[in-house]
C-alpha positions as CSV (number, residue, x, y, z in Angstrom):
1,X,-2.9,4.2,25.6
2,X,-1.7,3.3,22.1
3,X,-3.9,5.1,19.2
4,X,-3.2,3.6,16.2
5,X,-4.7,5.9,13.8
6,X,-5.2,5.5,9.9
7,X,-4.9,8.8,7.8
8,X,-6.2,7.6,4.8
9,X,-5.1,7.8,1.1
10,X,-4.9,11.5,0.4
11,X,-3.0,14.3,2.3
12,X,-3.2,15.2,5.5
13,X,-6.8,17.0,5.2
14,X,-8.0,12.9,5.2
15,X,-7.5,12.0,8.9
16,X,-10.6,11.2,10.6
17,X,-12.8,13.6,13.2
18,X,-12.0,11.1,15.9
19,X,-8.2,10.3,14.6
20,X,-7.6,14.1,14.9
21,X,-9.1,14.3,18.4
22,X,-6.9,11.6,19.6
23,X,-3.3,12.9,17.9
24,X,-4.4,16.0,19.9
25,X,-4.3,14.4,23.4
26,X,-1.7,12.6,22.7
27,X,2.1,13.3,24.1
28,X,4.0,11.8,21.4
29,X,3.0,10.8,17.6
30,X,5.0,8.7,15.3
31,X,3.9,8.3,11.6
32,X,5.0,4.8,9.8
33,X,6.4,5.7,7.0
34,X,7.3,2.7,4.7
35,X,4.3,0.5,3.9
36,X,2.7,3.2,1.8
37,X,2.6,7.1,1.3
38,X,0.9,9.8,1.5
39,X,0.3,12.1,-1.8
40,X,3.2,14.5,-0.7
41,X,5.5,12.3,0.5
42,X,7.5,12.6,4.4
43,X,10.2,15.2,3.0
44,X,10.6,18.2,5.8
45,X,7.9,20.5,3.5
46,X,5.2,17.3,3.8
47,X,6.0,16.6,7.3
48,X,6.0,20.3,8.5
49,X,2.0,19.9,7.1
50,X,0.8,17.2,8.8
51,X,2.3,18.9,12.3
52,X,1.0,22.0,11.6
53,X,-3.0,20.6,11.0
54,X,-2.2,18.4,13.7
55,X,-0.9,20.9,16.1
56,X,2.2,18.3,17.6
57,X,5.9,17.9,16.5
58,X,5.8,14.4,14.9
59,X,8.5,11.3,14.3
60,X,9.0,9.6,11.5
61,X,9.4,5.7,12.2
62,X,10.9,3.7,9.4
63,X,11.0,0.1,9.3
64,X,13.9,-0.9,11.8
65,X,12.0,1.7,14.3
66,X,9.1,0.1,14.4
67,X,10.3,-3.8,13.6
68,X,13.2,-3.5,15.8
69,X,12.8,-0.7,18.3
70,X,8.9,-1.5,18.8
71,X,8.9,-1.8,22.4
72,X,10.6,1.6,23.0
73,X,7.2,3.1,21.8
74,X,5.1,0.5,23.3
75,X,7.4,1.6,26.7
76,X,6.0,5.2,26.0
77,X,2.6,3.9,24.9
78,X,2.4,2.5,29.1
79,X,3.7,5.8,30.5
80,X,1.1,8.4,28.7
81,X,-0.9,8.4,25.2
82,X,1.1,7.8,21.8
83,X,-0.4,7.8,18.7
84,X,1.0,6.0,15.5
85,X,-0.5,7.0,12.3
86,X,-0.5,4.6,9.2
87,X,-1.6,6.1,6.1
88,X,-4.6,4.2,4.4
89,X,-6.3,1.9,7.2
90,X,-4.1,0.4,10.7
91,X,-4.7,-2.9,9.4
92,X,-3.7,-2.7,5.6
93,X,-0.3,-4.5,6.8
94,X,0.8,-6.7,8.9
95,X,3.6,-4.9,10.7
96,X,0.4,-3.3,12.5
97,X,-1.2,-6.3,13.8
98,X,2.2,-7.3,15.0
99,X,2.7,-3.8,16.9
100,X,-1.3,-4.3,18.4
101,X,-0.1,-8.2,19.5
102,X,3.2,-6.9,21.2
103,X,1.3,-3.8,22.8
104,X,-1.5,-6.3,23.9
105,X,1.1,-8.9,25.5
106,X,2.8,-6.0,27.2
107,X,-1.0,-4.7,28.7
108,X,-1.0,-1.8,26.9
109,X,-4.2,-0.2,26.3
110,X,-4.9,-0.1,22.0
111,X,-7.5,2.2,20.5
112,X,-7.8,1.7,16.5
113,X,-9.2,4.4,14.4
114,X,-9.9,3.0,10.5
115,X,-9.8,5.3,7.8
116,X,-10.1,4.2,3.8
117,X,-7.6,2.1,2.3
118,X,-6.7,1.1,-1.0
119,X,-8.4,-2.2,-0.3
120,X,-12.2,-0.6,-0.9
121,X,-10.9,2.5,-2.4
122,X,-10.6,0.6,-5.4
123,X,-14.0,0.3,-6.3
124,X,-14.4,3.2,-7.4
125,X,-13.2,1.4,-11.1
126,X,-16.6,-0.1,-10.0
127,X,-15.3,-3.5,-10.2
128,X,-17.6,-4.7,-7.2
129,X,-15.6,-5.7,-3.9
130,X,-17.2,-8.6,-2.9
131,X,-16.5,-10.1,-6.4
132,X,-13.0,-10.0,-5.8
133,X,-10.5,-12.9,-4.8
134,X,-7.3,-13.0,-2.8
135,X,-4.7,-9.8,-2.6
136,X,-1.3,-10.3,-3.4
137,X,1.7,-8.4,-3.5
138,X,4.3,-8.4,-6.1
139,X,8.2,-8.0,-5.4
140,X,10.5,-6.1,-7.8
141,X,12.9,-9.0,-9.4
142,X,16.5,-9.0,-9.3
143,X,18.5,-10.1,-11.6
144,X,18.6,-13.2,-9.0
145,X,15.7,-13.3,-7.6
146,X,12.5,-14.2,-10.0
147,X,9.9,-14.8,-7.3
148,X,6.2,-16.1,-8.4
149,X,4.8,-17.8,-5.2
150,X,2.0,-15.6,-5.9
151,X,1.1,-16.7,-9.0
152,X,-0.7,-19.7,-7.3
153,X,-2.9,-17.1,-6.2
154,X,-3.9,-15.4,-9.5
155,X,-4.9,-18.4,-10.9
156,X,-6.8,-19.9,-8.1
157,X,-8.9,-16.3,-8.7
158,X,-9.3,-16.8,-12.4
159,X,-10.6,-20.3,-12.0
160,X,-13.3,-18.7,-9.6
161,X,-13.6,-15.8,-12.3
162,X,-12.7,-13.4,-9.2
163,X,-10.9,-10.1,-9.5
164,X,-7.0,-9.8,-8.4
165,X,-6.1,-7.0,-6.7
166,X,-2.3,-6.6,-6.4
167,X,-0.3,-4.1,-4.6
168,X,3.0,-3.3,-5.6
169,X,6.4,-3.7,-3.8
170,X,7.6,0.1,-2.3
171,X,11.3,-0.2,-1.4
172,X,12.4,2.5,1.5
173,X,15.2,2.7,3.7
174,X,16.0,-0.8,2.1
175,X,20.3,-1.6,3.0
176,X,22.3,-2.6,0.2
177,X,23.0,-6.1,-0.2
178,X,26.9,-5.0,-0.6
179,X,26.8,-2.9,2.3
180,X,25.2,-5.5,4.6
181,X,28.1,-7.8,3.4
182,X,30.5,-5.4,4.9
183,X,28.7,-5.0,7.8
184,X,27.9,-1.1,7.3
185,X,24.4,0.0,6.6
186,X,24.0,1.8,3.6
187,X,20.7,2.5,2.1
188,X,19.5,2.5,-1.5
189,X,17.6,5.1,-3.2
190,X,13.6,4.7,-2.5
191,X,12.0,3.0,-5.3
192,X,8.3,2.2,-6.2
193,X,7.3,0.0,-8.5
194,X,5.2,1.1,-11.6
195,X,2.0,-0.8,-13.1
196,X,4.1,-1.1,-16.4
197,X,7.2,-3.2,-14.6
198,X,4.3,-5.0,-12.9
199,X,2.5,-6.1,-15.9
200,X,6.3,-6.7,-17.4
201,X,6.9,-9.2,-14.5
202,X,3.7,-10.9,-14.7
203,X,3.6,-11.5,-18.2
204,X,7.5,-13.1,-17.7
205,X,6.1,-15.2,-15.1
206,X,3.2,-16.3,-17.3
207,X,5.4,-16.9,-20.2
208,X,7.2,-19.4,-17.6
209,X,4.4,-21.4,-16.1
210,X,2.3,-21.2,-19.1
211,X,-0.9,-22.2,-16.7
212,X,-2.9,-19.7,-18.4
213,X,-4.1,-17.1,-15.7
214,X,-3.3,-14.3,-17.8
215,X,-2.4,-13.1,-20.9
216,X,-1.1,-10.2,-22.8
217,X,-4.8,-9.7,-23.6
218,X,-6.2,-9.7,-20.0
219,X,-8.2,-6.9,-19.3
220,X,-6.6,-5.5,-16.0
221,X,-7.2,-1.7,-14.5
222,X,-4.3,0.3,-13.6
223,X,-4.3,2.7,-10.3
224,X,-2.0,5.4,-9.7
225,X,-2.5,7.9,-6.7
226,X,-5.7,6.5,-5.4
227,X,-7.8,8.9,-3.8
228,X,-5.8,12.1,-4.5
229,X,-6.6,15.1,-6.6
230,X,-4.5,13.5,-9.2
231,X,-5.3,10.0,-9.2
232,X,-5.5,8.5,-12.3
233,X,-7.7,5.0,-13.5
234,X,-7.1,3.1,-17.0
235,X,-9.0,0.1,-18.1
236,X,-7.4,-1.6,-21.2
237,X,-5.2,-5.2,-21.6
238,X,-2.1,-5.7,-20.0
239,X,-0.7,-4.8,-23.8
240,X,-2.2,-1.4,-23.8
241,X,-1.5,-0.5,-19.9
242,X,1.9,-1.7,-20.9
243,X,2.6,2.0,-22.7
244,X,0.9,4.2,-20.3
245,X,2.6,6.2,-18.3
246,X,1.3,6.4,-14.5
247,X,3.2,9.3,-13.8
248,X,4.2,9.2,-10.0
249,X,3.5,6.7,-7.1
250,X,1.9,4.9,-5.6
251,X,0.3,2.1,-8.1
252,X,-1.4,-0.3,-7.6
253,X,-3.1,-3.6,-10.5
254,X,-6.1,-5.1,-10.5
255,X,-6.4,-8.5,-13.0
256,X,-10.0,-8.9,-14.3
257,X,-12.2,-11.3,-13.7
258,X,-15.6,-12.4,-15.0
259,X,-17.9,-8.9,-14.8
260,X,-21.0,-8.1,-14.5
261,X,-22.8,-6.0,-17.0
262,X,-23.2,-3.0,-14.2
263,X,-19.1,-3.5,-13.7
264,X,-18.5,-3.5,-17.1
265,X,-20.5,-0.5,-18.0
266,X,-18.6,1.8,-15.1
267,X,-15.6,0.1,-16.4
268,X,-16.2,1.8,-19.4
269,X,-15.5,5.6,-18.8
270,X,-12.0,4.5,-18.0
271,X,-11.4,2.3,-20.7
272,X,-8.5,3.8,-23.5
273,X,-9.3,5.6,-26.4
274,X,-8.5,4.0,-29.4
């Protein structure tokens, strides 16, 4: 059996009654550790928590593990019980449909266990869920390398007077575009991208397509460690959020759309200060 378990948003007090069960039974665990993070990171002190609570030694599968070396743990998964733990919610990316697919096609068994994601966590700004549009994700430029496919996206939202959530690019165990040129991996330092290069981007792209789904003056609601002791929520323009400082990762954006008086009067205790 495959578990594939979500852990949530917090530390690693947030896994799940039933998640916990299963990590106990299993014979191997692997935690995916590159689509998000947990509030105190995979360093040996973070991981040494989550095996202690958990009671099992526990791997740490990075990207080319689990997009490259996936059937070595789906090969496991058919042998005896392996659980792979996503922080947020199993489904919150894509790689973990893929993994469920492969597993499926190989006639291994797949149990999911859900846990919260940043997907509904977000309502806690009290921006109502169902009012918002389509996610989208937003790459750190390069100095060639401008994308804005996604732009498409925000404006199709504000048109509909939806909300935007967008989630923001984490680069981990990324190679080096010099070093792939010499055909020796060498990875670069982990970066996460902040609201304030986020809003910095999007107002670039705006000032490009000039299409009008945003503007300096858009009210938007910055996120920064949802669902930890020390997460923090500001409500203001893109203008104001521009000189707020987040503090650590993970961030996350959401672009406002047309509110209701209940979402605008919870949006209200985290508005700035003037």
């Amino acid at each position: 059996m495959l578990y594939i378990i979500g852990l949530g948003l917090g530390d690693e007090r947030d896994i799940t009654l039933r998640g916990l069960d299963a990590v106990k039974k299993c014979e191997k665990v692997y935690i995916e550790a590159y689509t998000s993070l947990l509030s105190f990171g995979l360093s040996a002190h973070g991981l040494s928590n989550l095996e202690k609570l958990y009671g099992k030694p526990i791997t740490v599968a990075d990207r080319e593990m689990v997009e490259e070396k996936a059937d070595n743990i789906l090969t496991e998964a058919w042998q005896s019980d392996v659980a792979f733990l996503v922080v947020g919610d199993p489904f919150g990316a894509t790689t973990h449909t893929d993994l469920v697919v492969r597993a499926k096609k190989l006639g291994v068994s797949v149990k999911v266990v859900h846990n919260a994601s940043v997907m509904n966590a977000i309502g806690i700004c009290g921006l109502q869920l169902y009012r918002y549009g389509e996610t989208v994700s937003i790459p750190f430029f390069t100095e060639s390398w401008r994308p804005d496919s996604f732009y498409e996206k925000i404006l199709r939202n504000h048109n509909l007077g939806l909300h935007t959530l967008c989630l923001l690019d984490i680069r981990v165990k990324e190679p080096s575009l010099e070093s792939l040129c010499r055909g020796k991996k060498q990875y670069e330092p982990p970066r996460y991208m902040t609201v304030n290069t986020a809003i910095e981007q999007l107002l670039e792209i705006e000032h490009t397509r000039g299409e009008c789904a945003y503007n300096e003056d858009t009210h938007c609601v910055g996120f920064a460690r949802v669902a930890c002791e020390d997460q923090m929520i500001v409500a203001g323009t893109m203008k104001q959020l521009l000189a707020v400082d987040f503090g650590a990762p993970l961030h996350c954006l959401v672009i406002v759309g047309k509110t209701h008086p209940v979402e605008e009067e919870m949006l209200e205790f985290y508005k700035l200060k003037r």
